[in-house]
Structure formats: structure tokens, C-alpha cells
N, C-alpha and C positions, 0 to 999 in steps of 0.2 A: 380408779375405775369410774368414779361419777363424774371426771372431767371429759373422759373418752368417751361416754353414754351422753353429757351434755352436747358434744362435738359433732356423734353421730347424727343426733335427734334433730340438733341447729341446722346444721349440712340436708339431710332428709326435707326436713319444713323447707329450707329455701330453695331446694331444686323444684320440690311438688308447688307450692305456689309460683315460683319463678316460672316453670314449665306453663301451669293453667293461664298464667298471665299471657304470656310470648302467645300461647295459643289463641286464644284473642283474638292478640291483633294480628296473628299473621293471617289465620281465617277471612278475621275483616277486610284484610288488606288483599287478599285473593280474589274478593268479590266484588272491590272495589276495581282494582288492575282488569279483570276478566269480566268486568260490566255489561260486554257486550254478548257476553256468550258465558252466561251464569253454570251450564253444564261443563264445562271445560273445568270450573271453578268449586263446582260438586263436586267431580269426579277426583280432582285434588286434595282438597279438602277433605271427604271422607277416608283417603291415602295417610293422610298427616295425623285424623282423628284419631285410625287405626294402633297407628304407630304412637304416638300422645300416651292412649291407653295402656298400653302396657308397659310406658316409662312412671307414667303416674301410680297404677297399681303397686309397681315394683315398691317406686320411693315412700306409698304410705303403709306398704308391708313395713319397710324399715323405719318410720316414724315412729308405728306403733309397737312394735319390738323394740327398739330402743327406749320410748317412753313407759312402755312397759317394764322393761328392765329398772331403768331409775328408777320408777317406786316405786317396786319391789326394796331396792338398795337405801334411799333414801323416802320411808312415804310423806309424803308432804299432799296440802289440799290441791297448791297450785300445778303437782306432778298428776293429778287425778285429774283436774279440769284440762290440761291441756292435751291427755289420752282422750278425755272424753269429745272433746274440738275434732281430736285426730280420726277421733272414730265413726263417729258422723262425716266427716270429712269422707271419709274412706269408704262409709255405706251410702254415699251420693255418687261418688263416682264409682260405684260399683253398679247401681240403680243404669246411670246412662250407658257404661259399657255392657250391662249385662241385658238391660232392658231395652232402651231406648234406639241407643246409636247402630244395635242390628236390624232393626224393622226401619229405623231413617235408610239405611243401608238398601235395604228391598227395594224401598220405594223409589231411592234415587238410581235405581237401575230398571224398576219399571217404567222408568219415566211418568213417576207419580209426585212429581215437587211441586206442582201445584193443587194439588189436593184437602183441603181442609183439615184429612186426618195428617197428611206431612206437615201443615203447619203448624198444628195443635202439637203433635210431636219435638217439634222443633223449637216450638214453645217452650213445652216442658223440660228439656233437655238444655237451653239457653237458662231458665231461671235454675235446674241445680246445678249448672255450674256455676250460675253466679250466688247461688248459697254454700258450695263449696270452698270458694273462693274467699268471699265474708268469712265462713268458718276458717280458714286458716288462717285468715288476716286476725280473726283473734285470736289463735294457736300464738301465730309470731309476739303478738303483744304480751301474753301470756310467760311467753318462751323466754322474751327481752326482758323481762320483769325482774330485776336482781332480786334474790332472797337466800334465806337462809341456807337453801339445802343446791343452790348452785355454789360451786368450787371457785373460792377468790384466786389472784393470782399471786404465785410465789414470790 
């Protein structure tokens, strides 16, 4: 059971980061390509955020069910630090979907994106993802850390 819960857990962390990354650059790369016509490139982009959200919610639902499981099964300190990575993890991009990324939303359809509070917003929503981010990047290290209570191989 604790090699199918490491599997889950491993798999989960690398799509949720893999995802936040790809999103990125593909954003970046939206607004670079559509440079001349940054609306076109909103209206895209808040499309892809949309849909982001509820792939990244999904996979840190299953991160932390699965890491929650393992220490239940096995409790280890590095099984508690890497829940706790995941959970944080999980209440920042819950913050931008739940808080954030709908009022960006308003506003890029009020044609309000250049407004102080859009880019204060914008602001805040750029630095947690990139603390979410950081946070899984030490999830994975965490993750990769051989130790006792990960299953060697047969």
C-alpha cells in the first residue's frame, strides 16, 4: 500500500507543479505573441486560468489525500512536512481561485486592466503563485528525499 500512496502522491506533485509551470509560460507566451492587442490575450488567458483551476484544485485534492494517507500508514516527520508544503500549497491557490482570479475576471471584462486596483490584483495573484510554486518545489524535494518510510525496490 505505501508504494501505491508514494505513486499517487509523486504523480499528483508532478502534474500540480508541471501544470503551474506550463501555465507560466504559456500565459507569458500569450502576451508576448498577442503584444499588439493585449485584450485578445486577456480574454485568452483568463480562458486557460479558468480551466488551470480546476485541474490544479483537483491534483492538490489528490496530493493531500494521498499524503494524508501515507502518514496515517507510515507517520514519519518528512510525511508531515511534505502535507504541510501540500497544504499551503493548496490554500494559495485556493486564495487566487477563490479570491483573486474572479474580481481579475470583472475587471478584464469591464475593461478595467488598467487600473491600479487590476494591477495591484495582478500583483498579488503573480506573487502567490509564485509562492505556491516555491512551496511545491520544496514538496518535490521533500518527496525525492529517500528515507526510511519510502518502499525500496524489490
Amino acid at each position: 500500500m505505501p508504494r501505491l500512496l508514494v505513486t499517487i502522491v509523486t504523480l499528483a506533485w508532478a502534474l500540480w507543479f508541471g501544470s503551474l509551470f506550463t501555465l507560466f509560460v504559456v500565459v507569458s507566451s500569450l502576451f508576448k505573441t498577442f503584444a499588439a492587442d493585449p485584450e485578445t490575450a486577456g480574454k485568452a488567458a483568463s480562458a486557460i486560468f479558468q480551466r488551470f483551476e480546476y485541474l490544479q484544485l483537483g491534483l492538490a485534492a489528490a496530493a493531500l489525500l494521498g499524503t494524508f494517507t501515507w502518514r496515517i500508514i507510515a507517520p514519519r516527520g518528512r510525511i508531515t512536512l511534505l502535507f504541510a508544503l501540500f497544504a499551503l500549497s493548496a490554500v494559495a491557490q485556493c486564495y487566487v481561485a477563490i479570491r483573486v482570479n474572479p474580481e481579475l475576471e470583472r475587471m478584464r471584462v469591464d475593461h478595467l486592466t488598467h487600473s491600479a486596483r487590476f494591477k495591484r490584483l495582478h500583483g498579488v495573484s503573480m506573487m502567490t503563485c509564485a509562492a505556491e510554486a516555491a512551496l511545491l518545489l520544496l514538496g518535490g524535494l521533500a518527496l525525492s528525499t529517500r528515507g526510511e518510510d519510502q518502499p525500496t525496490a524489490d
